[in-house]
LUMLUMDREN-2810 file (N, C-alpha, C; in Angstrom, 1 decimal):
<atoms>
<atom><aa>X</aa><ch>A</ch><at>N</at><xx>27.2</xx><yy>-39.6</yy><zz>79.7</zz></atom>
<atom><aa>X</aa><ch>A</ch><at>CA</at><xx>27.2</xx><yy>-38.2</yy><zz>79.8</zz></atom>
<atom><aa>X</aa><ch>A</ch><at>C</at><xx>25.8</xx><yy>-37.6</yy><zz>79.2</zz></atom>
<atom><aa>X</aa><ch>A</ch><at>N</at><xx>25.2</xx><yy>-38.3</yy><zz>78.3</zz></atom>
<atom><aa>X</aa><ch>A</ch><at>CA</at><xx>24.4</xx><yy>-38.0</yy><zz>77.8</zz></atom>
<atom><aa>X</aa><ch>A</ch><at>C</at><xx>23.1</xx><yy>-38.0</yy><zz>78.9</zz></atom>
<atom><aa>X</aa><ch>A</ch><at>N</at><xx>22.8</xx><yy>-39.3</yy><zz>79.6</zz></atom>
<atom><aa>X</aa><ch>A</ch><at>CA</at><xx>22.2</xx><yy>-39.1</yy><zz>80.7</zz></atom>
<atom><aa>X</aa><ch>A</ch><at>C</at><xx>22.1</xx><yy>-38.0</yy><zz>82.0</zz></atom>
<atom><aa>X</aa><ch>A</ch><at>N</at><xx>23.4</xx><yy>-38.2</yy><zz>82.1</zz></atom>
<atom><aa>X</aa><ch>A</ch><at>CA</at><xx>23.3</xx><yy>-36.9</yy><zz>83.1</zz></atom>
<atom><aa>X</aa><ch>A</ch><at>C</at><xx>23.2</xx><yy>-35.7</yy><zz>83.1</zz></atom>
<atom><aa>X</aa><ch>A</ch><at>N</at><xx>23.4</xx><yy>-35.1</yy><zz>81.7</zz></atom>
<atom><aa>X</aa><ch>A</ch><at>CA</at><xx>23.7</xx><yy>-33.7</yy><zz>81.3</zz></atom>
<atom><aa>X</aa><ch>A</ch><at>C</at><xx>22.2</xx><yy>-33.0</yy><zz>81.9</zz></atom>
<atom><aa>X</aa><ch>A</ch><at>N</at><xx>21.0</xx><yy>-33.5</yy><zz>81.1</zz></atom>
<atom><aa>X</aa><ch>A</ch><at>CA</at><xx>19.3</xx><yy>-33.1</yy><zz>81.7</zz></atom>
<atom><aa>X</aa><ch>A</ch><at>C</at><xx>19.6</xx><yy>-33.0</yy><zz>82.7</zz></atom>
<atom><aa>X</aa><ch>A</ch><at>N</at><xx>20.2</xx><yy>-33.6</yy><zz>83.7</zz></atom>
<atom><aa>X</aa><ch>A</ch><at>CA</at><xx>20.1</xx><yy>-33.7</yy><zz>85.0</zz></atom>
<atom><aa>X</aa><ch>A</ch><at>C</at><xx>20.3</xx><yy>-32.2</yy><zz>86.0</zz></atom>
<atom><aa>X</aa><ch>A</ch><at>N</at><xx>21.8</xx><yy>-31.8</yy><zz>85.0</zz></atom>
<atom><aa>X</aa><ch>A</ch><at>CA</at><xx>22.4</xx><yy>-30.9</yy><zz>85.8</zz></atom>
<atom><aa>X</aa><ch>A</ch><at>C</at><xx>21.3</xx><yy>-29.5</yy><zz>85.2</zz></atom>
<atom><aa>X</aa><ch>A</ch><at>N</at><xx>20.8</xx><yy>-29.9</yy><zz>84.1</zz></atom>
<atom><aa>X</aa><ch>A</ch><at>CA</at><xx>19.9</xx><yy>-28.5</yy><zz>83.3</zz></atom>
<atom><aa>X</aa><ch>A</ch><at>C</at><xx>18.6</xx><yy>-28.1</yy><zz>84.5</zz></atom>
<atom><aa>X</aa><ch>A</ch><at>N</at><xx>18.1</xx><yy>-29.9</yy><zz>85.0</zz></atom>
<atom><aa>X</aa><ch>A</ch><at>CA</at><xx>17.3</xx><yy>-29.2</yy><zz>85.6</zz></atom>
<atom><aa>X</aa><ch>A</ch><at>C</at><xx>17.3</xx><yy>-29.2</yy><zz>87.0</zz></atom>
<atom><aa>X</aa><ch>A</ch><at>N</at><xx>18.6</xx><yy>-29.5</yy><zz>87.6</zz></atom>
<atom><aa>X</aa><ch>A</ch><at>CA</at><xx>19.2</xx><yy>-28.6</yy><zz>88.8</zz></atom>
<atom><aa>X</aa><ch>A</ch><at>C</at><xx>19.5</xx><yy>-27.5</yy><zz>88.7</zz></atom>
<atom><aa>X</aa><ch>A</ch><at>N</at><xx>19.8</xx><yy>-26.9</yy><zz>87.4</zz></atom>
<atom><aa>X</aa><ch>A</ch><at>CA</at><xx>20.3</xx><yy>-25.7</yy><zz>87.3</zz></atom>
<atom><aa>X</aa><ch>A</ch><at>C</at><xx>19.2</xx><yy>-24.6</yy><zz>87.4</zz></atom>
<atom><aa>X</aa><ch>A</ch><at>N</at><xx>17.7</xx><yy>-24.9</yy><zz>86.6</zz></atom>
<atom><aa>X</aa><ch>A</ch><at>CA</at><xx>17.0</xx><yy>-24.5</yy><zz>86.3</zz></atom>
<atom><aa>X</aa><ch>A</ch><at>C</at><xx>16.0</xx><yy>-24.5</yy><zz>87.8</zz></atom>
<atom><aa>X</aa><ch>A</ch><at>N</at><xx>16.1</xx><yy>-25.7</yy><zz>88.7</zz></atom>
<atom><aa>X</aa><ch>A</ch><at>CA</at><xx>15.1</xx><yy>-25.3</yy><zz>90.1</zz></atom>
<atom><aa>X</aa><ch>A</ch><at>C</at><xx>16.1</xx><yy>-24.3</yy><zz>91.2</zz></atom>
<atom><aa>X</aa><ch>A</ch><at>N</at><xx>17.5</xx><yy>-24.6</yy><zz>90.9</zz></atom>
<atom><aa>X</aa><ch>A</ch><at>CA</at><xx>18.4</xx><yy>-23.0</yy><zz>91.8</zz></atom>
<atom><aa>X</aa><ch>A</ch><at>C</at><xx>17.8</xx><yy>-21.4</yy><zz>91.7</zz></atom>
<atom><aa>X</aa><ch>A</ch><at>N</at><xx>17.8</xx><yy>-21.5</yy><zz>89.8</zz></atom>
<atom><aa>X</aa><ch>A</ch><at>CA</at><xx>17.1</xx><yy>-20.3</yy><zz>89.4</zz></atom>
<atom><aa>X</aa><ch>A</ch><at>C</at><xx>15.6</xx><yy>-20.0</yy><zz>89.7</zz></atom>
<atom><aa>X</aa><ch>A</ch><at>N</at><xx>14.7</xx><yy>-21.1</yy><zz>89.7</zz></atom>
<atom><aa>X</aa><ch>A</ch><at>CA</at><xx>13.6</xx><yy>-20.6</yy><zz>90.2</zz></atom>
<atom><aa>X</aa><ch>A</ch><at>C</at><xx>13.2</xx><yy>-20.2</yy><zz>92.2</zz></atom>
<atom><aa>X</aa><ch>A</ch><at>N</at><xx>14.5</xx><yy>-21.0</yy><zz>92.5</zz></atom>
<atom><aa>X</aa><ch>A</ch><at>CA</at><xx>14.4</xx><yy>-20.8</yy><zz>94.0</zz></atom>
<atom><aa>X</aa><ch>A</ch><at>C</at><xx>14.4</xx><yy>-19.2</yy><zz>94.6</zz></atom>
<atom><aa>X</aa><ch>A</ch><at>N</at><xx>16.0</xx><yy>-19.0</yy><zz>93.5</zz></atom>
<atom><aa>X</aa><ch>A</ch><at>CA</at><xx>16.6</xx><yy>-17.3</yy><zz>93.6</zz></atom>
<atom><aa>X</aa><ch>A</ch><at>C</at><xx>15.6</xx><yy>-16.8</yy><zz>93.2</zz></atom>
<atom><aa>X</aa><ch>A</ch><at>N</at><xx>14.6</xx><yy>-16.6</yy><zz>92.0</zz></atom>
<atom><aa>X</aa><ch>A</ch><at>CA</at><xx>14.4</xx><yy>-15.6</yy><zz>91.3</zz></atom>
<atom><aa>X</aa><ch>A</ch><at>C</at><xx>12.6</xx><yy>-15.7</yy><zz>92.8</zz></atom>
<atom><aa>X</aa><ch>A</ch><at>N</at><xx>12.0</xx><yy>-16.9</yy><zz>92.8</zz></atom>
<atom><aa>X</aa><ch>A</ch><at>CA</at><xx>11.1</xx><yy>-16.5</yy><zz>93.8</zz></atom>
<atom><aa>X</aa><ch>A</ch><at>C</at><xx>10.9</xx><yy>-16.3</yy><zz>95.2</zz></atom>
<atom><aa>X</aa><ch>A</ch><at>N</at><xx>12.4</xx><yy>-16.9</yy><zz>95.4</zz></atom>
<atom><aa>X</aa><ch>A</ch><at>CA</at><xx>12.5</xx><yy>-16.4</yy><zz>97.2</zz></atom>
<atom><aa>X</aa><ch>A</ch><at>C</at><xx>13.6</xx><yy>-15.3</yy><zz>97.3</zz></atom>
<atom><aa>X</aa><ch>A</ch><at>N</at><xx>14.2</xx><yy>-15.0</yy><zz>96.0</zz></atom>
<atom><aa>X</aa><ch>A</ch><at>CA</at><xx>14.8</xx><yy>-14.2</yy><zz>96.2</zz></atom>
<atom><aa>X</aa><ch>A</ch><at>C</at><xx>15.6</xx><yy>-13.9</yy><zz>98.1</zz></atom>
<atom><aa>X</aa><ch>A</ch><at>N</at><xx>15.9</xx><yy>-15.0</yy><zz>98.1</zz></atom>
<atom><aa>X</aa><ch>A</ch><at>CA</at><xx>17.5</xx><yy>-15.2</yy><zz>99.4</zz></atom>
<atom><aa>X</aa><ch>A</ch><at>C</at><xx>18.6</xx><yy>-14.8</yy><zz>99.4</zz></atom>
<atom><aa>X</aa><ch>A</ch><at>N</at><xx>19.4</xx><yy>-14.8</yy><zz>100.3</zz></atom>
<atom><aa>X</aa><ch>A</ch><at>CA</at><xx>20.6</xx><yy>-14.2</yy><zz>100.6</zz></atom>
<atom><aa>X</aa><ch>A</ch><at>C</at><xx>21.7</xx><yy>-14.8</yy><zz>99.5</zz></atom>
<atom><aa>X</aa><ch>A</ch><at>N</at><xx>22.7</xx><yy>-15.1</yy><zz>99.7</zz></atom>
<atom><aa>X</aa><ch>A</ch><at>CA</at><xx>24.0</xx><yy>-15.7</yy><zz>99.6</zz></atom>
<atom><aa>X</aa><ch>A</ch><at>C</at><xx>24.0</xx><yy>-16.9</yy><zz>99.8</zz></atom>
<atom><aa>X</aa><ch>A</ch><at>N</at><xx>23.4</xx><yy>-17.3</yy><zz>101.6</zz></atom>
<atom><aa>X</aa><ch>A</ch><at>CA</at><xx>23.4</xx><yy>-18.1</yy><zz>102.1</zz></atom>
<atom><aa>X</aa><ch>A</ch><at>C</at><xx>23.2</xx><yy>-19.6</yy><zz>101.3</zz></atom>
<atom><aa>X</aa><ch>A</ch><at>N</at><xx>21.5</xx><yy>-19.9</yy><zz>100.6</zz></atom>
<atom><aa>X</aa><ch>A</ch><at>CA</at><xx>21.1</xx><yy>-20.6</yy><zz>100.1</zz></atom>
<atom><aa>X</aa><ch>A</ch><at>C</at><xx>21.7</xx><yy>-20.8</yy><zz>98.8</zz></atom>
<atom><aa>X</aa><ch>A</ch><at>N</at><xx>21.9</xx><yy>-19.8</yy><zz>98.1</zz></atom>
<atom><aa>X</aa><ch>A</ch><at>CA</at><xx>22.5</xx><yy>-20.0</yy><zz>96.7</zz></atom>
<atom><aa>X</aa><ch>A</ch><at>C</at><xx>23.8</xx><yy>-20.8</yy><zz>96.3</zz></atom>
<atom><aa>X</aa><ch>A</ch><at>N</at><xx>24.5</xx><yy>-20.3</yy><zz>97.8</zz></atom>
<atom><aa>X</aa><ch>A</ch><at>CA</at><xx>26.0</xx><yy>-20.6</yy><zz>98.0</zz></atom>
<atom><aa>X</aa><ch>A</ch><at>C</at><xx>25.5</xx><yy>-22.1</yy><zz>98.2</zz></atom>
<atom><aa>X</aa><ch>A</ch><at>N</at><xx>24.9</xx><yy>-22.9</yy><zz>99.1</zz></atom>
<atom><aa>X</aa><ch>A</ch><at>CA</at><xx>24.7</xx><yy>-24.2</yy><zz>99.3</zz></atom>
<atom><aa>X</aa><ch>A</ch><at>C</at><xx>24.3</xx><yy>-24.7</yy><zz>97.8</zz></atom>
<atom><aa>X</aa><ch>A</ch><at>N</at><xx>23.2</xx><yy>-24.1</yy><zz>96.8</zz></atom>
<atom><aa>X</aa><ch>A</ch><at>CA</at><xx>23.2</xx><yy>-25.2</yy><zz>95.6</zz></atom>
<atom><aa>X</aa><ch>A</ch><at>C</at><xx>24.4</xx><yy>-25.0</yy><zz>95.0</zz></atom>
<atom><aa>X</aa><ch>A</ch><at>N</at><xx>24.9</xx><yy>-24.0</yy><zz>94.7</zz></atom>
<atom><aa>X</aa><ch>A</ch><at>CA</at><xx>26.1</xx><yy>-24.3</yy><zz>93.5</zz></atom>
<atom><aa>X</aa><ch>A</ch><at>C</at><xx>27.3</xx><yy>-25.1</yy><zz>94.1</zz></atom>
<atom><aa>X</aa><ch>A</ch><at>N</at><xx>27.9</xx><yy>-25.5</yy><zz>95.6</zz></atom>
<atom><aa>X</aa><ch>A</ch><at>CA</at><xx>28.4</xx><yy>-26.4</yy><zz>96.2</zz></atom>
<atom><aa>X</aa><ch>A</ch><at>C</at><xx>27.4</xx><yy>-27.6</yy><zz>96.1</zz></atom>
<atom><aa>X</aa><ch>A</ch><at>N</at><xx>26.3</xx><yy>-27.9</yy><zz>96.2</zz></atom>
<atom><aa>X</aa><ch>A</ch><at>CA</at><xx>25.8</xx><yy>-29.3</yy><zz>95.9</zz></atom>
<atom><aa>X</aa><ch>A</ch><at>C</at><xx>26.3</xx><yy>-29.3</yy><zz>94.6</zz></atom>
<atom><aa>X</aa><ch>A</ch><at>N</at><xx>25.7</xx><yy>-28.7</yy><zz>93.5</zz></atom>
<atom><aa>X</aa><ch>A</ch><at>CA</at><xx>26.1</xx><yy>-28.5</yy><zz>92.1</zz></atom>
<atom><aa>X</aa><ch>A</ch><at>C</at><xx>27.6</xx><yy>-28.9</yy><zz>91.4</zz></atom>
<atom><aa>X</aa><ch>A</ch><at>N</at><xx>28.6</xx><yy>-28.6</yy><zz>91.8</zz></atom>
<atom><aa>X</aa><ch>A</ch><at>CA</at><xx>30.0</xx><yy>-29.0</yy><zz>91.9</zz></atom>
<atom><aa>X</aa><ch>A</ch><at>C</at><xx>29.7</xx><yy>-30.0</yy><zz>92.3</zz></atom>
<atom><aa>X</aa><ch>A</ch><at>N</at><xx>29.7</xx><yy>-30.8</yy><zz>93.3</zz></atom>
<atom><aa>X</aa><ch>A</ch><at>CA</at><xx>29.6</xx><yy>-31.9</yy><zz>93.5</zz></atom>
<atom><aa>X</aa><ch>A</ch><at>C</at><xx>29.1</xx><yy>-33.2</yy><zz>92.7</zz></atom>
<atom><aa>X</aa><ch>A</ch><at>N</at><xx>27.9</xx><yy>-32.4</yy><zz>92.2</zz></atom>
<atom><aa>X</aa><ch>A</ch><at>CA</at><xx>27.0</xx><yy>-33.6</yy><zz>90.9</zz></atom>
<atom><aa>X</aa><ch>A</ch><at>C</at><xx>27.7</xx><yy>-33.7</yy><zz>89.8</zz></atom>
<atom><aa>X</aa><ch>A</ch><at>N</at><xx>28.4</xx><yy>-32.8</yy><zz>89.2</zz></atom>
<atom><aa>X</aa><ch>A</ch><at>CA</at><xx>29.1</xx><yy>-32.3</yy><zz>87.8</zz></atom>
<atom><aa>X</aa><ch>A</ch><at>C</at><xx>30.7</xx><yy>-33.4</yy><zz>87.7</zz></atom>
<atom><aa>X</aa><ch>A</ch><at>N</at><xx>31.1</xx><yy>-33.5</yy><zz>88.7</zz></atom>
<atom><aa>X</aa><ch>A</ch><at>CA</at><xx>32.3</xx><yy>-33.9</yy><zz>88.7</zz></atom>
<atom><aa>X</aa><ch>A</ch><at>C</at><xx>31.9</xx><yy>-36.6</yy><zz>88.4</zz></atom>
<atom><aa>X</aa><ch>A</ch><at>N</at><xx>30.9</xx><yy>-36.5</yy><zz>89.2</zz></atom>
<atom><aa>X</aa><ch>A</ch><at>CA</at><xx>30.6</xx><yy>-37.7</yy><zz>89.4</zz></atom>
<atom><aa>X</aa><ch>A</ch><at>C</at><xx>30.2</xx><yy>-38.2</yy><zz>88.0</zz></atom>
<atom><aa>X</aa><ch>A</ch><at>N</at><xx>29.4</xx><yy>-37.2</yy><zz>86.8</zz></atom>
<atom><aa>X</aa><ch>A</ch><at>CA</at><xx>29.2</xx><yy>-37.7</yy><zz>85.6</zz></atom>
<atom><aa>X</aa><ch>A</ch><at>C</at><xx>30.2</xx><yy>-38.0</yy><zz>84.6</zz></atom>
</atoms>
């Protein structure tokens, strides 16, 4: 757990730079946080 935790910080952290500089729809956002879910569950 300890491994993967960074992991999810810095998936979390390139979603937020994606939104904050492309500032996109729904669309794309909705796709990471369903990738997201998916990585969380496997650690």
């Amino acid at each position: 757990m300890e491994v993967g935790a960074p992991r999810i910080w810095i998936h979390l952290n390139r979603i937020r730079k994606k939104q904050m500089e492309e500032k996109i729809g729904t669309g794309h956002s909705l796709h990471d946080v369903v990738s997201l879910l998916r990585v969380i569950p496997s650690i």
